[in-house]
C-alpha positions as CSV (number, residue, x, y, z in Angstrom):
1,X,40.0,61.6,125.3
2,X,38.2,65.0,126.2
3,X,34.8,64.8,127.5
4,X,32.2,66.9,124.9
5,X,31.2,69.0,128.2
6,X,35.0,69.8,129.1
7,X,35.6,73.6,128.6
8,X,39.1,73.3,128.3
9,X,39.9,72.6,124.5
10,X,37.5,75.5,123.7
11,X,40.9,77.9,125.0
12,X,43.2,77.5,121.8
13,X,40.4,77.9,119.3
14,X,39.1,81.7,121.1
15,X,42.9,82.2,120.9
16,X,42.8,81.3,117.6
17,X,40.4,83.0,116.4
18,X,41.3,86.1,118.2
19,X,44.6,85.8,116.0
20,X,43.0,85.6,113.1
21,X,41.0,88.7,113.5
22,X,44.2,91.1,114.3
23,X,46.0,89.5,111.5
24,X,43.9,90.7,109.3
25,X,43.4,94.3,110.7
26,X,45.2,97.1,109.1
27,X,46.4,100.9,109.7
28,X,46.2,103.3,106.7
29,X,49.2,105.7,107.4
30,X,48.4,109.4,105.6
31,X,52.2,110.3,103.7
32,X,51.4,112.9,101.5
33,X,49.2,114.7,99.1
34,X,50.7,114.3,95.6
35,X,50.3,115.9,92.1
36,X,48.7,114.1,89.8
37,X,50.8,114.3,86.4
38,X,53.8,112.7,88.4
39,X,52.1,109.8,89.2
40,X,53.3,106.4,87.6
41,X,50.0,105.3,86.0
42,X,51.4,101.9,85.1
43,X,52.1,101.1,88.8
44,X,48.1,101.2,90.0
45,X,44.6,100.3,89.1
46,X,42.2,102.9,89.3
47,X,38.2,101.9,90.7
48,X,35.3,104.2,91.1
49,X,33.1,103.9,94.1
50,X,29.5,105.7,94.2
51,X,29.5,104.3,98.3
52,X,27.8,106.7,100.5
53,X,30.8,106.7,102.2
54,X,33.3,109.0,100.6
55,X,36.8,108.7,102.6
56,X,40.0,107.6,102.5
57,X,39.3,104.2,104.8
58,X,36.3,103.6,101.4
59,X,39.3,103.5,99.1
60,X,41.4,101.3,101.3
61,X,38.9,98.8,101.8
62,X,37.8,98.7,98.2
63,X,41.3,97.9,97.3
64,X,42.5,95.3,99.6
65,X,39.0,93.7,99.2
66,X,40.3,92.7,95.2
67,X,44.1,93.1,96.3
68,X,45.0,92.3,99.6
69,X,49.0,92.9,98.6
70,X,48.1,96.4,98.1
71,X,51.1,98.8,99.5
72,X,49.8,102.6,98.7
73,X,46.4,103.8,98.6
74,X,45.4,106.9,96.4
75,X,42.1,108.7,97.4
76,X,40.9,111.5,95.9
77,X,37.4,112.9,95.0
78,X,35.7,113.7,91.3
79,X,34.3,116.7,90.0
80,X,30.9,115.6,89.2
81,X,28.5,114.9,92.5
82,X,31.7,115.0,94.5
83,X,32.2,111.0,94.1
84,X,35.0,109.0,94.8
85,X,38.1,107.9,93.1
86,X,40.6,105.6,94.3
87,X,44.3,104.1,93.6
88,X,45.1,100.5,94.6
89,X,49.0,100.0,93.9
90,X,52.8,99.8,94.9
91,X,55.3,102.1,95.8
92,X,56.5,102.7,92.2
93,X,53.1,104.5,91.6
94,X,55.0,107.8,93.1
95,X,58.1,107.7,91.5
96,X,60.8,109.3,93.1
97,X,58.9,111.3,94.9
98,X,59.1,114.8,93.1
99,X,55.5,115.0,93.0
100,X,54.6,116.1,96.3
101,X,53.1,119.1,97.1
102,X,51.9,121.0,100.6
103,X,49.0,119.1,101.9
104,X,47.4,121.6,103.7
105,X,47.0,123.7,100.8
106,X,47.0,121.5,97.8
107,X,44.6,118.4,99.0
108,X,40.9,118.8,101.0
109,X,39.4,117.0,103.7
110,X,36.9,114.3,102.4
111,X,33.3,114.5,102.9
112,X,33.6,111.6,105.7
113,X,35.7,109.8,107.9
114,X,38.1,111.4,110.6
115,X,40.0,113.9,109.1
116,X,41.1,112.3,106.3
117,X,42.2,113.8,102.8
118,X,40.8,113.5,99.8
119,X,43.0,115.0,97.2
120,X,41.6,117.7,94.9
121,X,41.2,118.7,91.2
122,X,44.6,118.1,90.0
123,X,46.2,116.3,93.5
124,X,45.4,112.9,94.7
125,X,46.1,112.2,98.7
126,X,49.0,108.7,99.3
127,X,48.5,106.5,101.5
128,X,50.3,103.6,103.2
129,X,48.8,100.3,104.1
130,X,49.9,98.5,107.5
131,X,49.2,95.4,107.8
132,X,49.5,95.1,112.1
133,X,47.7,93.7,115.0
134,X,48.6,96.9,117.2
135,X,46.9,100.1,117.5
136,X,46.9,102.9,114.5
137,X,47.9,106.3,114.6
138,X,44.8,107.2,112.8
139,X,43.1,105.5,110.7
140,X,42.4,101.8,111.4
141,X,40.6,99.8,109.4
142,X,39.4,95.9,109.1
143,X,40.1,94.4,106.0
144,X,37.7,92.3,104.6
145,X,37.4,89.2,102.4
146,X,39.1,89.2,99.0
147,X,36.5,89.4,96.8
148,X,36.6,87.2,93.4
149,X,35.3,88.7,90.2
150,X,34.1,86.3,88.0
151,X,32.0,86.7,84.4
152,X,29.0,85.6,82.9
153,X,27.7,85.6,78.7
154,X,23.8,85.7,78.8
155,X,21.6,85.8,75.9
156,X,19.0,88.2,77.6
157,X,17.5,91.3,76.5
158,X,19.4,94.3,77.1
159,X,17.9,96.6,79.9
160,X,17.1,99.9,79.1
161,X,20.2,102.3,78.9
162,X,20.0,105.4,81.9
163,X,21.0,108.4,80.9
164,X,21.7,111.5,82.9
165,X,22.7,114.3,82.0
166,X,25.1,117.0,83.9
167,X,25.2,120.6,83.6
168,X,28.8,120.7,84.8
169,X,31.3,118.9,83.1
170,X,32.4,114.9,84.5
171,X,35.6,114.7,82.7
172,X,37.6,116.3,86.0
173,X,39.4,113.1,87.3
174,X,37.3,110.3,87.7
175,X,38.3,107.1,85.6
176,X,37.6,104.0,87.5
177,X,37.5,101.1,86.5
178,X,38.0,97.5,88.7
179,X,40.3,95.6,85.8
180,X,43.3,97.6,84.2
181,X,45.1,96.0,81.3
182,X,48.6,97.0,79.7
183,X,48.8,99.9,77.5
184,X,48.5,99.6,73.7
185,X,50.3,102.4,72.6
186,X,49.8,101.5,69.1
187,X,46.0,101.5,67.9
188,X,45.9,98.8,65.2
189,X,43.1,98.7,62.7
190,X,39.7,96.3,63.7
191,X,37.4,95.9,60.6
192,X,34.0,93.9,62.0
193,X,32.0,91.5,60.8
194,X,28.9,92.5,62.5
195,X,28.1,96.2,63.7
196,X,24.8,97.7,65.3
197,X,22.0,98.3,63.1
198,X,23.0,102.1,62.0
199,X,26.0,102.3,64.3
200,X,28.5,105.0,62.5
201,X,32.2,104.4,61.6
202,X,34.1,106.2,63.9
203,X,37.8,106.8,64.1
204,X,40.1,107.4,67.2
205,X,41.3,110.9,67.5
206,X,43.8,110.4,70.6
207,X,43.8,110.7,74.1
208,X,43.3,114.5,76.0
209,X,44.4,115.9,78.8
210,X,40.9,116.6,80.6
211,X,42.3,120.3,81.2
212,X,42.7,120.6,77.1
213,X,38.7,120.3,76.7
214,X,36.7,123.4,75.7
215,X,34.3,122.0,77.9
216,X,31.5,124.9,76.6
217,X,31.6,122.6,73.3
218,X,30.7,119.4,75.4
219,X,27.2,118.2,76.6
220,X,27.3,115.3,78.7
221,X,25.6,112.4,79.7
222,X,26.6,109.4,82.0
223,X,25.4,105.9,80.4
224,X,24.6,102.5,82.1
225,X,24.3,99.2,80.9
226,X,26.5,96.3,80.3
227,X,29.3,96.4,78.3
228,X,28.5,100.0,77.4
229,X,31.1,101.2,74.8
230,X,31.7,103.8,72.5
231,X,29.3,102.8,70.0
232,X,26.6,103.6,72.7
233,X,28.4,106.9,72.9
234,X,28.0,107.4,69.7
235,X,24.8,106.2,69.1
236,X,23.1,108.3,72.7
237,X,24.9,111.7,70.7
238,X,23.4,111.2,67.5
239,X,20.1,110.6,68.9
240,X,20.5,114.0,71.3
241,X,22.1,115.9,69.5
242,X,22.6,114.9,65.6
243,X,25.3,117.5,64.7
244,X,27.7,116.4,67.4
245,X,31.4,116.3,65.5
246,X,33.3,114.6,68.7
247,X,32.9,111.9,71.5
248,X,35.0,112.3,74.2
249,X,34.8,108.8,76.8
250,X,35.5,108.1,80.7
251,X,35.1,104.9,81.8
252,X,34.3,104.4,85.3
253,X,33.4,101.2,85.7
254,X,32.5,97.9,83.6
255,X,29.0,99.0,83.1
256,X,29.4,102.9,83.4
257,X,30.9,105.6,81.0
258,X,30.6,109.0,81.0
259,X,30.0,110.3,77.4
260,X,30.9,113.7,76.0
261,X,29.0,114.8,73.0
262,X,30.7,118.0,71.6
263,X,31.8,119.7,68.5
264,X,35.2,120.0,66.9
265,X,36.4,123.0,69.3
266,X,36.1,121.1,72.0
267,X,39.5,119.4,71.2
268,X,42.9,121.5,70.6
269,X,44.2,119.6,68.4
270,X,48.1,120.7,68.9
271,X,47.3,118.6,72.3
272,X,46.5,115.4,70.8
273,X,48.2,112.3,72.6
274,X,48.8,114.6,76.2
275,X,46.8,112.1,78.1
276,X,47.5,108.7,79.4
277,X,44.1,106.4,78.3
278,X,45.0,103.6,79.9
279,X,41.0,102.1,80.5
280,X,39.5,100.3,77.6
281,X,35.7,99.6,77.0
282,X,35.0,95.6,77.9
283,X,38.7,95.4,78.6
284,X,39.2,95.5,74.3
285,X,42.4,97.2,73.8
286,X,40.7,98.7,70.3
287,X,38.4,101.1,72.5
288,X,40.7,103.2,74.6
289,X,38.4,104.7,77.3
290,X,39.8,107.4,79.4
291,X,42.3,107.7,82.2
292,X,43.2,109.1,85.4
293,X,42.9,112.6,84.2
294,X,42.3,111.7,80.4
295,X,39.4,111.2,78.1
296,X,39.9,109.2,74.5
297,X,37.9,111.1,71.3
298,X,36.8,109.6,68.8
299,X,35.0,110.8,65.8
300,X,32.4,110.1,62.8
301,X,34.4,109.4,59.7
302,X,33.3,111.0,56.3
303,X,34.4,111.8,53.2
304,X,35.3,115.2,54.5
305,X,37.2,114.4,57.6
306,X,39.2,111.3,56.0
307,X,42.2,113.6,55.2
308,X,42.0,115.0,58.8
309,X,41.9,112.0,60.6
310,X,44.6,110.2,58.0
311,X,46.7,110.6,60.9
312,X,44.6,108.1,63.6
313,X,44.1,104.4,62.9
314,X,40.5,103.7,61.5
315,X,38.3,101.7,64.1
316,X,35.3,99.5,62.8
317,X,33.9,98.4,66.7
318,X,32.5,94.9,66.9
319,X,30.2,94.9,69.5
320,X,29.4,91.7,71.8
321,X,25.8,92.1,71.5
322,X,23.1,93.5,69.3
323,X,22.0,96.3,71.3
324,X,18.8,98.7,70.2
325,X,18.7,102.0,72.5
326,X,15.1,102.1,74.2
């Protein structure tokens, strides 16, 4: 029996807790900067981060927070406002390999952090997780508690939507989003029972290389509320700009989609199905939203354009709530 003022059991728990601590410590080893259309798409999730922080230690401490088993981390920066995109995945996400390139030319420092790359326009920047308790070459980093996601239905009244709009175009590389589901290569037909008040029927064009845009034909605006889909895409174009033809989406995040509102020249449509839209709207595998380097079009279906979008499965969208733009 230990007295309560005997120091001497309080050894093993420091030594415990000490353990604990470098257990969970981690090195994030730089291997490569990579291009981006040999990437396995199928062997990583994809998140957006608007931290202040824009480096590769953000983008491994965003994925091991939701996947600790994490093996590579992909880091590389968007386009619009310079924000960041990153990877979380396995070693299958680069293949065998052909897809590196020379770093010192082909992927740029990031905005923070000690020297670490950030990829670029068309090359993302692969990283290695170490899980250690010993010193790092260079980056070291503590990993934190696994965060668990979990969802809620409320009956509230929407907020407003925000709407920004760019004068550059957002559809350079940035499709994050925190849940990734399998691919639904086939796009099976969804007729609704309910619909927004004045919502039009759109059908899905196909999914573009971001590169294929005529990005001159584009205006575009980033959207925010929950569950934000393409009817809100849609509906934010019409209202803006009634004589939009096109909608090109980007998911970044569960609440957060960039939308393109453009005409038919936007699209070349000998490059129809180049992309890999792997991100759907609410996780509903009807509403393909974007990829890695893709963006999913959609478009208003009339009498006029029935025989030129014969070729693309109708969509009728059943949104989860009655939503009225403010």
């Amino acid at each position: 029996h230990w007295d309560r003022r005997d120091p001497v059991p309080m050894l093993p728990l420091l030594l415990c807790a000490v353990g604990v601590r470098l257990a969970w410590a981690a090195c994030l080893n730089h291997l490569f900067c990579y291009n981006d259309l040999y990437l396995d798409h199928s062997r990583f999730v994809t998140i957006h981060s608007d931290l202040a922080e824009r480096s590769a230690v953000t983008c491994g401490t965003l994925c091991l927070q939701r996947w600790p088993e994490t093996h590579l981390v992909l880091a590389k920066l968007v386009d619009v406002n310079q924000l960041l995109a990153c990877g979380c995945g396995s070693q299958l996400a680069v293949g065998n390999l052909s897809g590196k390139v020379n770093d010192y030319y082909d992927c740029y420092v990031c905005p923070d952090g000690d020297n670490q790359k950030c990829g670029s326009e068309k090359t993302t920047s692969v990283y290695e997780v170490e899980h250690t308790n010993h010193s790092c070459r260079r980056v070291h980093l503590t990993v934190p508690e696994k965060i668990i996601f979990t969802s809620t239905t409320t009956t509230s009244t929407d907020p407003p939507t925000t709407h920004v709009t760019h004068s550059i175009s957002p559809w350079q590389n940035s499709s994050m989003n925190y849940t990734k589901i399998e691919t639904m290569r086939k796009t099976t037909t969804h007729l609704a029972s309910r619909k927004l008040s004045g919502s039009p029927t759109l059908g899905y064009l196909g999914c573009y290389e971001e590169m294929m845009i005529n990005e001159s034909a584009v205006v575009t605006t980033l959207l925010q509320r929950p569950g934000v889909n393409i009817t809100h895409c849609a509906r934010s174009c019409l209202l803006t700009h009634p004589s939009t033809q096109v909608f090109l989406l980007k998911l970044l995040n569960m609440d957060r989609i960039y939308c393109g509102c453009g005409m038919e020249v936007a699209l070349a449509w000998s490059a129809e199905g180049t992309g890999h839209c792997d991100l759907y709207c609410r996780d509903d595998p009807r509403q393909p939203c974007g990829g890695w380097v893709s963006v999913s079009a959609y478009a208003r279906i009339t009498s006029a354009s029935e025989s030129r979008l014969s070729r693309s499965s109708l969509l009728l969208f059943l949104p989860f709530l009655v939503i009225f733009w403010v």
